[in-house]
C-alpha positions as CSV (number, residue, x, y, z in Angstrom):
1,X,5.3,-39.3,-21.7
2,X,9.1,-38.3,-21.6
3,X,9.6,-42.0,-21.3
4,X,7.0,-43.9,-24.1
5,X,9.1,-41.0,-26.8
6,X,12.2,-42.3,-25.6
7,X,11.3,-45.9,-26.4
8,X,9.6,-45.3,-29.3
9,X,13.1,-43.2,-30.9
10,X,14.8,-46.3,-29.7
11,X,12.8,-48.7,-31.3
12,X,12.3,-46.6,-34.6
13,X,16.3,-47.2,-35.1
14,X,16.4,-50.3,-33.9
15,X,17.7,-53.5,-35.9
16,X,16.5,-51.0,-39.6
17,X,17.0,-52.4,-42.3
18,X,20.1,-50.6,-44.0
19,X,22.3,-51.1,-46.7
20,X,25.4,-49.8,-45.4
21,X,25.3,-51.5,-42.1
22,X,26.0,-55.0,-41.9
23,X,22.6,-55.8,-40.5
24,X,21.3,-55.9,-44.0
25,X,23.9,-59.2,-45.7
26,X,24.3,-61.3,-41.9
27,X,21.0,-62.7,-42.8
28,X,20.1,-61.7,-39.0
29,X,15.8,-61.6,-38.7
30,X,15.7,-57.8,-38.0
31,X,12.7,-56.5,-36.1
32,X,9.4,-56.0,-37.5
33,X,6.7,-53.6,-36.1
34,X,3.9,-56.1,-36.6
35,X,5.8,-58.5,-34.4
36,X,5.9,-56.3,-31.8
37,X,2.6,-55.6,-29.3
38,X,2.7,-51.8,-27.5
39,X,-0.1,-51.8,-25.0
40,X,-0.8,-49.0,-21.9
41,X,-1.3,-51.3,-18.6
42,X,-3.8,-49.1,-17.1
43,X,-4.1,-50.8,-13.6
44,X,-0.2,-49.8,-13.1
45,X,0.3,-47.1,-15.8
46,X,2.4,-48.5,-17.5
47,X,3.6,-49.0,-21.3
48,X,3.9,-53.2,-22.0
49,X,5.6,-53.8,-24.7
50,X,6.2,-57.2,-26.1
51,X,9.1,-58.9,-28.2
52,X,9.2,-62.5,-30.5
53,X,11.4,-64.7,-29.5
54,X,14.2,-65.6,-32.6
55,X,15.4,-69.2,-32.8
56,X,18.3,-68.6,-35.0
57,X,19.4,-65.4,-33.8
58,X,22.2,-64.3,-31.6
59,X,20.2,-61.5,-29.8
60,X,16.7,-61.7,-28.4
61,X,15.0,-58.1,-29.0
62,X,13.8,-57.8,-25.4
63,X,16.5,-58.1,-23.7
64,X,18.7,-55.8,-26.2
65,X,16.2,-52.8,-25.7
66,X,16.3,-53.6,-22.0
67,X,20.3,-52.9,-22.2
68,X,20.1,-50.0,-24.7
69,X,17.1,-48.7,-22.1
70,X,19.6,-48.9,-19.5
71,X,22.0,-46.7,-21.1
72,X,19.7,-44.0,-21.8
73,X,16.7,-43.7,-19.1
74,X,17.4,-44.2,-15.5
75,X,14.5,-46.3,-13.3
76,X,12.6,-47.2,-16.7
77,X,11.0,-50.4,-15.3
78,X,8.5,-46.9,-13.3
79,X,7.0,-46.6,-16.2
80,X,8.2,-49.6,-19.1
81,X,7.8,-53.3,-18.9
82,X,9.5,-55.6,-21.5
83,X,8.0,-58.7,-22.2
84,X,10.3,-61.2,-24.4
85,X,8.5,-64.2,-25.4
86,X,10.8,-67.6,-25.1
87,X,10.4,-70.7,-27.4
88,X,7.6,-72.6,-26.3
89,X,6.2,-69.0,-26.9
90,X,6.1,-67.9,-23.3
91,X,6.5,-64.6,-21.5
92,X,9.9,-63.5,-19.2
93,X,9.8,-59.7,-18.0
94,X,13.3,-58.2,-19.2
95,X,14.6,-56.6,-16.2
96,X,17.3,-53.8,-15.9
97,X,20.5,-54.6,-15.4
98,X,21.2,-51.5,-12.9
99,X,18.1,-53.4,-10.7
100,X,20.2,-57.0,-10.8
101,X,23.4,-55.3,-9.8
């Protein structure tokens, strides 16, 4: 449960809109919570949770949440699976970074 509160804090603060930070005049397509999908897997107990894919942005959610997941919960694929959809609209698990290196 630790881990869903943790991921749901993170995505709460996410890419907000904001008028002092600079997300709010780059003209950067911030985040919305209706583009997102949240499901419990419960063959493997795990949270799924799924990210659009941007064509004109710099950053693709799924694999930004990945590195901020990284940073703050250790072995959260146990219990978290990203899903980022590509262009042609399909899935690619984000995977942790410690688990490449």
């Amino acid at each position: 449960m630790a881990y869903l509160e943790i991921l749901v804090d993170l995505v709460q603060e996410w890419d907000r809109y904001t008028v002092l930070g600079e997300s709010a005049f780059v003209g950067t397509e911030l985040l919305q919570s209706y583009e997102t999908l949240l499901k419990f897997n419960e063959e493997d107990y795990k949270f799924e949770f799924t990210f659009p894919w941007r064509e004109n942005s710099k950053k693709q959610y799924g694999d930004e949440i990945g590195k901020s997941l990284d940073t703050i919960l250790t072995s959260w694929e146990k219990y978290i699976v990203l899903w980022q959809k590509d262009k042609n609209g399909s899935l690619k698990q984000v995977e942790s970074r410690a688990k490449k290196s």
